[in-house]
MARDOZA-303977 format. One record per residue (C-alpha): x, y, z. Coordinates in steps of 0.05 Angstrom, whole numbers. Example, Ala and Ser with C-alpha at 12.3 -4.5 7.8 and 13.67 -1.06 7.14 Angstrom:
2
(r (246; -90; 156))
(r (273; -21; 143))
This chain:
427
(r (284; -585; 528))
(r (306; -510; 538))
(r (310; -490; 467))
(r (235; -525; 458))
(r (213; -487; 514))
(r (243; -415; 479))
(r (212; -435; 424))
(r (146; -439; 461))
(r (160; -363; 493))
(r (183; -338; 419))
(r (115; -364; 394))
(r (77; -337; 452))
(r (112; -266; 438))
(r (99; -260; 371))
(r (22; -284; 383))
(r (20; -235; 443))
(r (41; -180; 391))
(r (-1; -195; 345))
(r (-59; -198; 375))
(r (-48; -130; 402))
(r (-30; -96; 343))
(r (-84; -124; 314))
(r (-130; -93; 369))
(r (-104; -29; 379))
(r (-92; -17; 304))
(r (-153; -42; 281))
(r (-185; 5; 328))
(r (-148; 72; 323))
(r (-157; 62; 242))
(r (-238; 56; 242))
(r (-247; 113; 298))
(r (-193; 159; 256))
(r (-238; 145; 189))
(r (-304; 159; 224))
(r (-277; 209; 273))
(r (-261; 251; 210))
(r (-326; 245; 179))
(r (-363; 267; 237))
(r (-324; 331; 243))
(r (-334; 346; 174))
(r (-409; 329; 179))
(r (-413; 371; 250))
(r (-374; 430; 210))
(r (-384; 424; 132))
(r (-315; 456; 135))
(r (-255; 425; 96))
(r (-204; 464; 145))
(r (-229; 428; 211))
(r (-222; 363; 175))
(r (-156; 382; 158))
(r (-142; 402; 226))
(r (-166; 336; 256))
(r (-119; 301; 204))
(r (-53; 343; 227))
(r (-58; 334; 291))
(r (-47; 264; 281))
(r (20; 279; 239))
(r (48; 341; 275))
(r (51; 325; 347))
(r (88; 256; 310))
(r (146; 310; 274))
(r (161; 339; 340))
(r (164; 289; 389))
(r (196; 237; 359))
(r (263; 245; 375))
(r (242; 260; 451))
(r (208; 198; 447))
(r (272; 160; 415))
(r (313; 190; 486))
(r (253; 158; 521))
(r (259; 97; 494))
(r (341; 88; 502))
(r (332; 110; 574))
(r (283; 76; 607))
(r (253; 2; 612))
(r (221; -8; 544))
(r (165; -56; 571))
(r (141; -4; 624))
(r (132; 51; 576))
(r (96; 4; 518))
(r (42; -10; 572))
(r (39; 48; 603))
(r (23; 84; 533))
(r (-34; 38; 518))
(r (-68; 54; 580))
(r (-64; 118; 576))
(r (-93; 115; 504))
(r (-153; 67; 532))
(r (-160; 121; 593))
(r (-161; 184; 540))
(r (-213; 152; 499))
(r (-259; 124; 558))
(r (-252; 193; 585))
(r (-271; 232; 526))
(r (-332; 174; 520))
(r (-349; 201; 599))
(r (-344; 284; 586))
(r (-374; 278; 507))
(r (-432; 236; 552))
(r (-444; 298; 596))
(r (-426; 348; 555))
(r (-424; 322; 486))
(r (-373; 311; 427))
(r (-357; 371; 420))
(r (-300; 405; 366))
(r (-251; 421; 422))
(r (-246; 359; 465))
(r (-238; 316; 390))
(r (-180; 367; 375))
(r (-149; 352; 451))
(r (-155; 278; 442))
(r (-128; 274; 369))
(r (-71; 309; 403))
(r (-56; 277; 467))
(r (-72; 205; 429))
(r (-12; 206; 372))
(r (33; 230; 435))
(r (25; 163; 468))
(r (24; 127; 394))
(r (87; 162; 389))
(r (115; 141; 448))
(r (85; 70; 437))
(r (115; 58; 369))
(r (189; 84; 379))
(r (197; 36; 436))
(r (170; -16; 402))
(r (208; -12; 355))
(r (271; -11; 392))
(r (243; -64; 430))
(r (231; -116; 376))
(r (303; -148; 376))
(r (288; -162; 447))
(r (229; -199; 445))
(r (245; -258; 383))
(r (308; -289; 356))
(r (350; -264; 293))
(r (313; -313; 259))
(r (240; -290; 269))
(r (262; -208; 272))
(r (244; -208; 203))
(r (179; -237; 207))
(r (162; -199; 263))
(r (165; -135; 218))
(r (122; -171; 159))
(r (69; -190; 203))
(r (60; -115; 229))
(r (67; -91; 163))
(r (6; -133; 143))
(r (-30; -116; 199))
(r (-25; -46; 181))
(r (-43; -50; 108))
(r (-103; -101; 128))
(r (-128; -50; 172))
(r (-116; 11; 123))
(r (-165; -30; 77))
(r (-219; -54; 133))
(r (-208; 8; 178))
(r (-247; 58; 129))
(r (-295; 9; 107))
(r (-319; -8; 183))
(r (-303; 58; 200))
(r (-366; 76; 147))
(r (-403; 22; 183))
(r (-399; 60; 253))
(r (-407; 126; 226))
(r (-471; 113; 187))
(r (-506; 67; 234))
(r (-482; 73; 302))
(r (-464; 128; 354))
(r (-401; 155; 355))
(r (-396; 148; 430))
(r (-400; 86; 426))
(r (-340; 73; 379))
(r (-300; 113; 418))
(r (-302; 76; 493))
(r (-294; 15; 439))
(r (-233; 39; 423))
(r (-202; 51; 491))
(r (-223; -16; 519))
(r (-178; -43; 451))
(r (-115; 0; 473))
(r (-132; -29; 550))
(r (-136; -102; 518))
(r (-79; -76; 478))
(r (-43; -60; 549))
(r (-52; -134; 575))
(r (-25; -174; 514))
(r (38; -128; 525))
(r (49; -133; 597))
(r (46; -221; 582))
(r (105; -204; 535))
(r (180; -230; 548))
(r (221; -165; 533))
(r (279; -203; 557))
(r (271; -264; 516))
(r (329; -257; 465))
(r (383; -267; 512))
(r (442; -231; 474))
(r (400; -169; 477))
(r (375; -177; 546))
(r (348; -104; 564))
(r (383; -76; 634))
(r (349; -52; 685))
(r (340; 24; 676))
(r (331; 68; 732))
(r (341; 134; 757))
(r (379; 157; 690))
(r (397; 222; 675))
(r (369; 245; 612))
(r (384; 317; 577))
(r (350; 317; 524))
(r (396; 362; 484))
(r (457; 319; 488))
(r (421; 255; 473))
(r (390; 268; 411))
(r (456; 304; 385))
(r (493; 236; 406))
(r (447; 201; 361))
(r (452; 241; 308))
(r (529; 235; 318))
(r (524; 164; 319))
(r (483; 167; 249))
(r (522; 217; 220))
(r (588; 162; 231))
(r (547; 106; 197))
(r (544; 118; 124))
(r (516; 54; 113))
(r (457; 65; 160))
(r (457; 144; 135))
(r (450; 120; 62))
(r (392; 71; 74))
(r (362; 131; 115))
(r (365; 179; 54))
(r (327; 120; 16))
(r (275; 119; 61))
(r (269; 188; 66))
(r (269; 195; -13))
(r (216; 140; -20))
(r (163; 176; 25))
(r (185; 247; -6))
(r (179; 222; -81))
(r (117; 179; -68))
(r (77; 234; -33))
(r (112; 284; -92))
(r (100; 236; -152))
(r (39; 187; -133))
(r (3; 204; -67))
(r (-27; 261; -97))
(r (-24; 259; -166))
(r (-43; 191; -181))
(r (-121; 212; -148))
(r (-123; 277; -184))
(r (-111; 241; -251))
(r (-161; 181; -232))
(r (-221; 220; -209))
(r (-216; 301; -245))
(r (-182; 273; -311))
(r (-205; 199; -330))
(r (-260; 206; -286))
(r (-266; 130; -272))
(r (-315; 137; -213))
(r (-308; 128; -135))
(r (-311; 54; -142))
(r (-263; 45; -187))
(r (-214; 93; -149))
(r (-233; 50; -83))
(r (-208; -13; -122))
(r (-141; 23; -142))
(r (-131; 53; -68))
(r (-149; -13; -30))
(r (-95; -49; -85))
(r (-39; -15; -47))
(r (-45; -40; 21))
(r (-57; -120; -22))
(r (6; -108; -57))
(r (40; -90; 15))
(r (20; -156; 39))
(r (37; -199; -13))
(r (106; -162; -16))
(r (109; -175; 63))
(r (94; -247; 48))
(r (161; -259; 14))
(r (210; -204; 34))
(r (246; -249; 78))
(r (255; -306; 30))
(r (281; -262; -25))
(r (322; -231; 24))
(r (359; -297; 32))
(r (375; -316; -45))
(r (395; -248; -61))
(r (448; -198; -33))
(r (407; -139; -14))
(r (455; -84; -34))
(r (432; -114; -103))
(r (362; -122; -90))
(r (358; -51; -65))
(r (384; -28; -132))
(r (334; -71; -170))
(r (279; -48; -130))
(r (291; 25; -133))
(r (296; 21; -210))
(r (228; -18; -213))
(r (198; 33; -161))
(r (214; 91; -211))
(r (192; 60; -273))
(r (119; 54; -234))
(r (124; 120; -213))
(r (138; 137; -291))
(r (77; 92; -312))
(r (29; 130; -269))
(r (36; 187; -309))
(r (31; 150; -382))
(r (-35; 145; -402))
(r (-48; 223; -396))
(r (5; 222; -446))
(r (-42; 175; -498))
(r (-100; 206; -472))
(r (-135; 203; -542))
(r (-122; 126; -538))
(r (-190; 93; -539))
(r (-179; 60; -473))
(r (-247; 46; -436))
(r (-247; 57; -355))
(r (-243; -12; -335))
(r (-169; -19; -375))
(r (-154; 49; -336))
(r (-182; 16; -272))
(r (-140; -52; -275))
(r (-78; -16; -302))
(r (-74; 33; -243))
(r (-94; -24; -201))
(r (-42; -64; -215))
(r (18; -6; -216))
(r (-8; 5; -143))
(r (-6; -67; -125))
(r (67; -64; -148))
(r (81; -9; -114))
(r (60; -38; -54))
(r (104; -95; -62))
(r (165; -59; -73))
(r (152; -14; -12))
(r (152; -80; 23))
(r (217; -100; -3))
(r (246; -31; 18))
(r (211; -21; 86))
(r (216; -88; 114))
(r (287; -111; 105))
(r (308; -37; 130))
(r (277; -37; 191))
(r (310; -111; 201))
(r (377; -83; 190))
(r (372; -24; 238))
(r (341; -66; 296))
(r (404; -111; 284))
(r (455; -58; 269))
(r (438; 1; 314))
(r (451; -25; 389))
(r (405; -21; 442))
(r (428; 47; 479))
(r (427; 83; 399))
(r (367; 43; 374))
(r (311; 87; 398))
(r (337; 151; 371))
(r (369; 131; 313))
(r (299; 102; 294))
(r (261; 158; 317))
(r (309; 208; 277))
(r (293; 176; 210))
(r (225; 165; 221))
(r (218; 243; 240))
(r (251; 269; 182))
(r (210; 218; 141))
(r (145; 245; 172))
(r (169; 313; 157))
(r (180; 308; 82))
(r (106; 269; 66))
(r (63; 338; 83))
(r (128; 373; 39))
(r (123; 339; -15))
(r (38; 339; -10))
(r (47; 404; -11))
(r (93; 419; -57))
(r (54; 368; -109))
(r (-19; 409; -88))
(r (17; 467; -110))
(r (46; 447; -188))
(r (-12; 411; -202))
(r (-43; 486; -210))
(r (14; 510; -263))
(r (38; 443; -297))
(r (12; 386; -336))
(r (-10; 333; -280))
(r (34; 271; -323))
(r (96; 318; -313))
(r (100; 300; -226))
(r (92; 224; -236))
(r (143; 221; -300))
(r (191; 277; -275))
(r (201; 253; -199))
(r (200; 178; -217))
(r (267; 202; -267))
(r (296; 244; -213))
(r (278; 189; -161))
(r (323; 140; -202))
(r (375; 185; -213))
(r (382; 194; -138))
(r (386; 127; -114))
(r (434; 108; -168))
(r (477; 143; -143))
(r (463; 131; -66))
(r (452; 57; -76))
(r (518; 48; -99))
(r (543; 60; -50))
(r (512; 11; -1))
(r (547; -44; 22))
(r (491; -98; 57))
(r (486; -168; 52))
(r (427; -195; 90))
(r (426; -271; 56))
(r (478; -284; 94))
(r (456; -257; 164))
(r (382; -286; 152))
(r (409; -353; 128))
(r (454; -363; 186))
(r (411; -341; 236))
(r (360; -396; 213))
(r (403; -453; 221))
């Protein structure tokens, strides 16, 4: 009777979840698309739209390992609905002054600010939280089904987010979008934080924090891990040599050298996120048959040969080739990629929500995800700037040989078996 009746709460949790994900993420990606749109439409300037786009990645850098103290300090739960209520209050407050005073430059610059500090805060103690609110058995699937959340929404988001911008208010969208975070709020605070028992969450109060101390312990206790350190670095790789060798490239090459057309390129973009999901679809069984320190090496090796392939067909550029073989060829290298980031991202996450304990988990978490963040604008960058001097085939082919030469050699040196772990824990 009792383990019927967790079964009903696990089930509950991850519906909870997703239905506020869903919400909140739905929402914050259609009002980021059009939001952007409108300032570059109120401006005509490239450099506000810019603007409007860092301040949703910057504030992210710094306060993220704050955030990871946070969320090893206090009581998780509190602070996950406490963020999306302030997120519902910023945005129904900037719907009130823009009312009055109209949308004005400024007060979307504030909000874009102040909103990815509560995201921030949001999504590090989630994460850390996630071990606490399903079995071993359902962590995994837990991760997949945000994962396809987020790359449903990355293909939906702009395409609604066109929708609002063309044919209604912005005003409107925007109190929209802070009733979703408030809705958001409520699915959360319905949640069992407590449910998995062995990782029941202790009452937090009146903790000292210094701020200092805590993020060097966390570093420490990373630093001591090379396991955990070495799937870091391949994390941190992956978004470095994507952003380097694919993220910027791959668009210049589709649109100012093949000139395939904005459809076409839509196809190709919107095959990533499809890939992502099909990838998230499977992970887990995959991750049972076959020892992931193997995997991992298999996947890397298939990531940089796609990375490679993105930069072939400027190479037999005289080939006569019409646009739709460009347009399904690129399609289908990004719907592999997408899969393969699914293989990498997923199964890593699971192992440091299992690994890390609860008083580390926040900041170790937060760390990595930092540093990740921090390499992405890097490596855009760095890829803006070659493009000007160097053949545009030379990023895609060069960094998808370096990025297999790296993880050779750090992937060797990884030690994880998760069919084991996954298998048992679904007995």
């Amino acid at each position: 009777m009792e383990t019927r009746l967790d079964e009903k709460k696990e089930i509950r949790n991850l519906g909870l979840y997703s239905s506020g994900k869903i919400i909140s993420v739905f929402g914050t990606s259609i009002y980021n698309f059009a939001i952007s749109f409108y300032v570059l439409k109120l401006t005509g300037s490239a450099l506000s739209f810019t603007i409007t786009l860092l301040l949703g990645i910057l504030p992210m850098i710094l306060i993220n390992p704050f955030a990871g103290v946070i969320a090893d300090k206090v009581n998780k739960k509190k602070m996950i609905i406490l963020m999306d209520f302030l997120s519902g209050t910023l945005f129904i407050s900037m719907f009130i002054v823009s009312s009055f005073w109209g949308l004005h430059l400024l007060l979307i610059y504030l909000t874009a600010f102040c909103s990815t500090i509560f995201v921030t805060f949001f999504g590090v103690c989630m994460e850390a939280a996630k071990p606490n609110i399903v079995s071993s058995k359902r962590l995994m699937n837990l991760n997949s089904i945000g994962k396809i959340i987020d790359s449903i929404s990355s293909i939906l988001g702009p395409m609604l987010g066109g929708m609002v911008f063309a044919f209604f208010d912005i005003r409107i969208f925007i109190i929209f979008n802070g009733i979703c975070f408030i809705i958001s709020g409520l699915s959360m605070l319905f949640i069992d934080f407590n449910f998995n028992k062995s990782l029941q969450e202790s009452v937090k109060e009146a903790v000292k924090i210094d701020f200092i101390k805590d993020i060097k312990d966390g570093f420490q206790y990373l630093y001591e891990r090379k396991n955990i350190m070495g799937l870091f670095l391949i994390l941190i790789s992956l978004n470095f040599f994507l952003s380097l060798a694919v993220t910027i490239p791959v668009p210049y090459i589709i649109n100012t050298i093949l000139e395939l057309g904005s459809n076409t390129f839509g196809v190709i973009q919107a095959s990533l996120p499809v890939g992502l999901i099909a990838g998230a679809l499977v992970v887990k069984k995959l991750t049972e048959r076959i020892p992931y320190s193997e995997l991992i090496r298999v996947v890397t090796i298939f990531l940089s040969v796609c990375m490679i392939a993105a930069g072939l067909p400027l190479i037999f550029e005289g080939a006569p080739f019409s646009h739709m073989i460009y347009g399904i060829y690129y399609s289908l290298l990004m719907f592999s990629l997408g899969i393969v980031i699914a293989f990498i991202d997923i199964p890593i996450a699971y192992f440091m929500q299992k690994e890390v304990p609860e008083e580390y988990r926040g900041r170790v978490m937060s760390i990595g995800i930092s540093i990740g963040k921090t390499m992405t604008p890097v490596a855009m960058v760095v890829s803006g700037f070659l493009l000007e001097l160097i053949p545009p085939y030379v990023l895609p082919i060069g960094g998808g040989i370096f990025y297999l030469l790296l993880n050779l050699l750090y992937s060797r040196k990884i030690s994880i078996n998760l069919s084991t772990e996954l298998k048992s824990s679904s007995n």
